[in-house]
C-alpha atoms as an extended CHARMM CRD file, in Angstrom:
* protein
*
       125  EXT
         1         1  UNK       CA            -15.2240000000      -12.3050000000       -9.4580000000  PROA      1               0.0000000000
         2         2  UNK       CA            -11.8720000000      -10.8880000000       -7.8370000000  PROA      2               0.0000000000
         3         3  UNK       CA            -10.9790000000      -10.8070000000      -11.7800000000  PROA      3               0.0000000000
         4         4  UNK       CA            -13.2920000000       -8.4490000000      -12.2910000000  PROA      4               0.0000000000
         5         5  UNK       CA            -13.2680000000       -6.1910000000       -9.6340000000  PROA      5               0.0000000000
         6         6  UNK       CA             -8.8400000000       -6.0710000000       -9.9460000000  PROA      6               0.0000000000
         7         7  UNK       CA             -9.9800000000       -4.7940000000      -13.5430000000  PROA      7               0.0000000000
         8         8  UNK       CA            -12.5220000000       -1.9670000000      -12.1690000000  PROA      8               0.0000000000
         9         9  UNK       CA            -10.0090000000       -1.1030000000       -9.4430000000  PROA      9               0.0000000000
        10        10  UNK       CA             -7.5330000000       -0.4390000000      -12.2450000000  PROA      10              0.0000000000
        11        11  UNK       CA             -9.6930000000        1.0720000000      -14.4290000000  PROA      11              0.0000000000
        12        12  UNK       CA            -11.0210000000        3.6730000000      -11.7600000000  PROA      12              0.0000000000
        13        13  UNK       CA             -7.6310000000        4.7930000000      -10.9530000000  PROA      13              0.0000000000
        14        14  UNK       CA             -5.8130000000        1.7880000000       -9.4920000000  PROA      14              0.0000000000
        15        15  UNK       CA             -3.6850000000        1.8380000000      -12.2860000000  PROA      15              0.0000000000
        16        16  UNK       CA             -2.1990000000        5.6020000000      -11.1720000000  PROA      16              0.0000000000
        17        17  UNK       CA             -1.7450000000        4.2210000000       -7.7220000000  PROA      17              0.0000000000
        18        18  UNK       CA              0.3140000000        1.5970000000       -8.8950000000  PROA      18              0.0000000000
        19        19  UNK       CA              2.3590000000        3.3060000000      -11.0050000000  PROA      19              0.0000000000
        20        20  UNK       CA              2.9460000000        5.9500000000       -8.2200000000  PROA      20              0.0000000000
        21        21  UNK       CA              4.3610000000        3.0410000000       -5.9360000000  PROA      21              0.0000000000
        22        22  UNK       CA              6.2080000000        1.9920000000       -8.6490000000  PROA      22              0.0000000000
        23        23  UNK       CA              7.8300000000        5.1420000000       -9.1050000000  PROA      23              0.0000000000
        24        24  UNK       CA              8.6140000000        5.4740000000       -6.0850000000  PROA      24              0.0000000000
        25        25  UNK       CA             10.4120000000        2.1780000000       -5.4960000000  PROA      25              0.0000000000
        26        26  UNK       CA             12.6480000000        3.2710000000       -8.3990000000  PROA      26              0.0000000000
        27        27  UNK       CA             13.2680000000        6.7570000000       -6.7300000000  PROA      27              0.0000000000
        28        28  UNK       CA             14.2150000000        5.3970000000       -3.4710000000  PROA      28              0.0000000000
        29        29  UNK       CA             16.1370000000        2.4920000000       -5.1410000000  PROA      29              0.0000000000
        30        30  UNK       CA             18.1620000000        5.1860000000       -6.3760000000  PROA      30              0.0000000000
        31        31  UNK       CA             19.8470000000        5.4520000000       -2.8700000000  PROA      31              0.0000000000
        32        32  UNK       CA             22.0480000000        2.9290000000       -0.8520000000  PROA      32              0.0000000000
        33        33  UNK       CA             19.9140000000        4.3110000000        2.4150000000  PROA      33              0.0000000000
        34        34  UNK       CA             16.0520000000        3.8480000000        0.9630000000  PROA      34              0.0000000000
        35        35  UNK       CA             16.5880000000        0.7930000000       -0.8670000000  PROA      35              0.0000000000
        36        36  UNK       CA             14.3640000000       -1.1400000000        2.0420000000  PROA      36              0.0000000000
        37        37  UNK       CA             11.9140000000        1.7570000000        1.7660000000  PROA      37              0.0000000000
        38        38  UNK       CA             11.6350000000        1.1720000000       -1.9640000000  PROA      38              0.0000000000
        39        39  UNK       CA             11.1310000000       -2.8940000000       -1.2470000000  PROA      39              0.0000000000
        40        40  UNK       CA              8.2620000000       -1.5790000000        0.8250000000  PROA      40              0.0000000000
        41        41  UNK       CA              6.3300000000        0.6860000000       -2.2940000000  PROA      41              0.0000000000
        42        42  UNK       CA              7.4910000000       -2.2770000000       -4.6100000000  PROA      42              0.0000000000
        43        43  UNK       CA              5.3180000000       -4.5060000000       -1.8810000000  PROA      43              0.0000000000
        44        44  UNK       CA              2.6840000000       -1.5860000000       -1.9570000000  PROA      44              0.0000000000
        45        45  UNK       CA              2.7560000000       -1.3740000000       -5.8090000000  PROA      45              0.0000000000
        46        46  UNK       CA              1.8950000000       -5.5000000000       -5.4320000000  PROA      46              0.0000000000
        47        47  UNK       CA             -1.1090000000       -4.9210000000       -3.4800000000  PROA      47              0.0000000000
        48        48  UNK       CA             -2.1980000000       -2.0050000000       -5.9050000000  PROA      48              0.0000000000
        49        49  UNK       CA             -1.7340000000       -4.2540000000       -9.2320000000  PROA      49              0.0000000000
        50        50  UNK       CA             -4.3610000000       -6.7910000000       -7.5940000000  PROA      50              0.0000000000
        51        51  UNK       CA             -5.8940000000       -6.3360000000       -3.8690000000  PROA      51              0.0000000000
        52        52  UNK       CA             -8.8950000000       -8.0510000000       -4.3450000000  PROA      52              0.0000000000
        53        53  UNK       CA             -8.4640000000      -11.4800000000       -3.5210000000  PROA      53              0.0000000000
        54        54  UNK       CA             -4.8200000000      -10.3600000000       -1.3430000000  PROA      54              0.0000000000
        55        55  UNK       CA             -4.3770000000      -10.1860000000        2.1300000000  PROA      55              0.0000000000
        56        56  UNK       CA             -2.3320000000       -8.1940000000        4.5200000000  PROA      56              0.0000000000
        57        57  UNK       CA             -1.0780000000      -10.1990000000        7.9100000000  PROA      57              0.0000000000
        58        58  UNK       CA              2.0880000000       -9.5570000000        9.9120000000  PROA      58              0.0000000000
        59        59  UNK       CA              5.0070000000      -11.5260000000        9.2480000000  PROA      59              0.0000000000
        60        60  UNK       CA              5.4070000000      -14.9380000000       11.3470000000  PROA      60              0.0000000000
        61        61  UNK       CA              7.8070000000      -14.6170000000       13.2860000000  PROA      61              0.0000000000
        62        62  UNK       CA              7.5960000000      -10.7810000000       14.1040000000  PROA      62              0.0000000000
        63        63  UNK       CA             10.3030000000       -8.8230000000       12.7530000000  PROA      63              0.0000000000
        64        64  UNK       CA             10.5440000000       -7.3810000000       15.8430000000  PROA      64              0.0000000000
        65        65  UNK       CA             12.2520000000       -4.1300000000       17.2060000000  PROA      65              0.0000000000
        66        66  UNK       CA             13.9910000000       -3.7420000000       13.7970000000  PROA      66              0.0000000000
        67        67  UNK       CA             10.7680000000       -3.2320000000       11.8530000000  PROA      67              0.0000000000
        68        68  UNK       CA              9.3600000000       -0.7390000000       14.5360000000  PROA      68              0.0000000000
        69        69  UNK       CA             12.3690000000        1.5040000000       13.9430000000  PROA      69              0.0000000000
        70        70  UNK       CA             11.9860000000        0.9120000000       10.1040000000  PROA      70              0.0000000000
        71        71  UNK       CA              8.0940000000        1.8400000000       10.7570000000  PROA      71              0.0000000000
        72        72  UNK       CA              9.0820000000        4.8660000000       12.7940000000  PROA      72              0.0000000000
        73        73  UNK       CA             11.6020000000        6.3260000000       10.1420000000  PROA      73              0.0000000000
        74        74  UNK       CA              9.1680000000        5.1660000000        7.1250000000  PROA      74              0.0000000000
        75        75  UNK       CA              6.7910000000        7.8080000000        8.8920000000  PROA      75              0.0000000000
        76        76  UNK       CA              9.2490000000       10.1270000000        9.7470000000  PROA      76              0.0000000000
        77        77  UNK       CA             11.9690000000       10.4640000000        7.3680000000  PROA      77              0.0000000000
        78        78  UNK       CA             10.9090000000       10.4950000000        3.6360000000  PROA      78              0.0000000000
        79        79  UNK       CA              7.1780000000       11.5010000000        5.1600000000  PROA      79              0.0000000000
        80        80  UNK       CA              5.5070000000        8.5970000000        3.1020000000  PROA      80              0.0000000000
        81        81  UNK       CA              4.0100000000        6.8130000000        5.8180000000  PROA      81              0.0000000000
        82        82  UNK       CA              1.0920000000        9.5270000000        6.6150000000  PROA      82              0.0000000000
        83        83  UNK       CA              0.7100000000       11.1610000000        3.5260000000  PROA      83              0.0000000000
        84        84  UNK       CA              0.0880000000        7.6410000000        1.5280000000  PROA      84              0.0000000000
        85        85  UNK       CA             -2.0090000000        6.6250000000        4.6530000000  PROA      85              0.0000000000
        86        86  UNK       CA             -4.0790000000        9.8160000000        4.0240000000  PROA      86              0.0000000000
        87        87  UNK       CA             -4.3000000000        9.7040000000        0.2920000000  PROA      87              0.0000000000
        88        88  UNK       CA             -6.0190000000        6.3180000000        1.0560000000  PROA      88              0.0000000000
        89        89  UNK       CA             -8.7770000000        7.3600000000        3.3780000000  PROA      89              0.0000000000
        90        90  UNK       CA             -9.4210000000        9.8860000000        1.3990000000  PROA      90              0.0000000000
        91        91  UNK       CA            -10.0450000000        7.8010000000       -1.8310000000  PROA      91              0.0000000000
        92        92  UNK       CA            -11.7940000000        5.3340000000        0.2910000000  PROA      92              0.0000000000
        93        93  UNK       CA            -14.2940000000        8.2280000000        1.8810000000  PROA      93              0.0000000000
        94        94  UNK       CA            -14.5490000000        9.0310000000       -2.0050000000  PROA      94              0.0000000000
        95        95  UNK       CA            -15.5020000000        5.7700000000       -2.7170000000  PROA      95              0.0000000000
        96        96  UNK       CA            -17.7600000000        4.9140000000       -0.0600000000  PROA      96              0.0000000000
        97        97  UNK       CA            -19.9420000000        7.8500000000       -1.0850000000  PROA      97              0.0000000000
        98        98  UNK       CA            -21.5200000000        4.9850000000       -3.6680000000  PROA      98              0.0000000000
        99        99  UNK       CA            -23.0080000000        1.4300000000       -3.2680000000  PROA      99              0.0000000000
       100       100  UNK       CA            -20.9580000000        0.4050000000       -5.7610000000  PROA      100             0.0000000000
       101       101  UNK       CA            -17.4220000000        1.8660000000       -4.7460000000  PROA      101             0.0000000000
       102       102  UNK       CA            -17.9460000000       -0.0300000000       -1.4270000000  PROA      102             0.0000000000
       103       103  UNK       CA            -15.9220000000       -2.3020000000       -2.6740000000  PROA      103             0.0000000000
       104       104  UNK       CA            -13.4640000000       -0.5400000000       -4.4110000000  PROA      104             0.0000000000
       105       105  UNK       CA            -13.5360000000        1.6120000000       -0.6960000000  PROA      105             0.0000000000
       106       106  UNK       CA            -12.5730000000       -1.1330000000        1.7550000000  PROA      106             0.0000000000
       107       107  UNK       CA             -9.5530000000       -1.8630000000       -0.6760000000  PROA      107             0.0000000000
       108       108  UNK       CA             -8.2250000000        1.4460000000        0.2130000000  PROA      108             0.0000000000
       109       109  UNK       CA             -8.9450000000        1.0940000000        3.5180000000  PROA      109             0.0000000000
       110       110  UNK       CA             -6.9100000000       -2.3430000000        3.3180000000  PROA      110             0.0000000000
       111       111  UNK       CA             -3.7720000000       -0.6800000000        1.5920000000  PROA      111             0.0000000000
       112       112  UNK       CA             -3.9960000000        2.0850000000        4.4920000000  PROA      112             0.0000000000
       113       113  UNK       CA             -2.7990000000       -0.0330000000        7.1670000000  PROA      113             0.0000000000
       114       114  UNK       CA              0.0530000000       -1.2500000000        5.0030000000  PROA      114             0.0000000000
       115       115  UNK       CA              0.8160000000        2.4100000000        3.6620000000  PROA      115             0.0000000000
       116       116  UNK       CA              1.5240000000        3.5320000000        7.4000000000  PROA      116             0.0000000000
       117       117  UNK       CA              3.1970000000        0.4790000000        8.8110000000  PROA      117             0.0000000000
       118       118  UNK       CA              4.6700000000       -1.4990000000        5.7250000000  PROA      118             0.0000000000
       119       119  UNK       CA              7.3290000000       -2.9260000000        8.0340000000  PROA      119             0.0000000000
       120       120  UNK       CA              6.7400000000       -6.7810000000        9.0940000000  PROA      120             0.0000000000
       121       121  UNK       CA              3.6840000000       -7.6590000000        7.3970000000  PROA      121             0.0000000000
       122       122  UNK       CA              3.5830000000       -9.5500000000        4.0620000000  PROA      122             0.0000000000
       123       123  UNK       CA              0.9340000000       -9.2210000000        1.1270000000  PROA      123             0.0000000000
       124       124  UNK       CA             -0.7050000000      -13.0450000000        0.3320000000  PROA      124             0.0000000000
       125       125  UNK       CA             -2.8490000000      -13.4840000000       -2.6280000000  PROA      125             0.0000000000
C-alpha cells in the first residue's frame, strides 16, 4: 500500500518537490558555509522521494544547543525555513480539500515540521 500511495504522491507533484530539494542541496553545496544546510534539503529531498511509510523523530541523543542555532539561522539566513514550511501547509490545505488527498495532505503536513526545524531530527523509513 505505501507503494502505491509514494507513486500517487509523485505523480501529483511529489516529484517537483523533490527535485526542488534536490536543487537546492546542490545550490547550497556550492558554498563552504551552507554545505550543512544543503545535508538538510538532501534529508528533505529523502522524505519527498518516499514519505509514506517514513517517519520523522528527533535525533537520540539531542543535538543540543548546536542544532537550535543551526534551526535559528536555517529560518533566518537563507529564509528556507518559513517559506518551505508555508509552501507545505498550503499544499496540504490544497489537498485536504478532497477525501482522497487526505492522505497525500497529512504527508505535507509531516514534511512541515521537518521543513522549519530540519536540525536534530532524522527521517526513518
Amino acid at each position: 500500500m505505501n507503494l502505491l500511495l509514494n507513486l500517487i504522491w509523485l505523480i501529483l507533484g511529489g516529484f517537483i518537490v523533490v527535485l526542488a530539494y534536490f536543487l537546492g542541496g546542490i545550490l547550497l553545496c556550492i558554498t563552504i558555509i551552507g554545505i550543512p544546510f544543503g545535508f538538510q534539503c538532501f534529508k528533505l529531498a529523502g522524505l519527498a522521494v518516499a514519505p509514506f511509510g517514513s517517519e520523522v523523530r528527533e535525533n537520540d541523543p539531542p543535538s543540543g544547543a548546536l542544532a537550535v542555532i543551526m534551526n535559528i539561522l536555517w529560518i533566518l539566513v537563507p529564509g528556507l525555513g518559513l517559506s518551505l514550511a508555508v509552501f507545505h501547509l498550503v499544499m496540504a490545505l490544497v489537498f485536504a480539500i478532497t477525501i482522497i488527498g487526505l492522505p497525500l495532505a497529512a504527508q505535507h503536513l509531516k514534511m512541515t515540521r521537518l521543513a522549519l526545524l530540519p536540525f536534530g531530527t532524522e527521517v526513518r523509513g
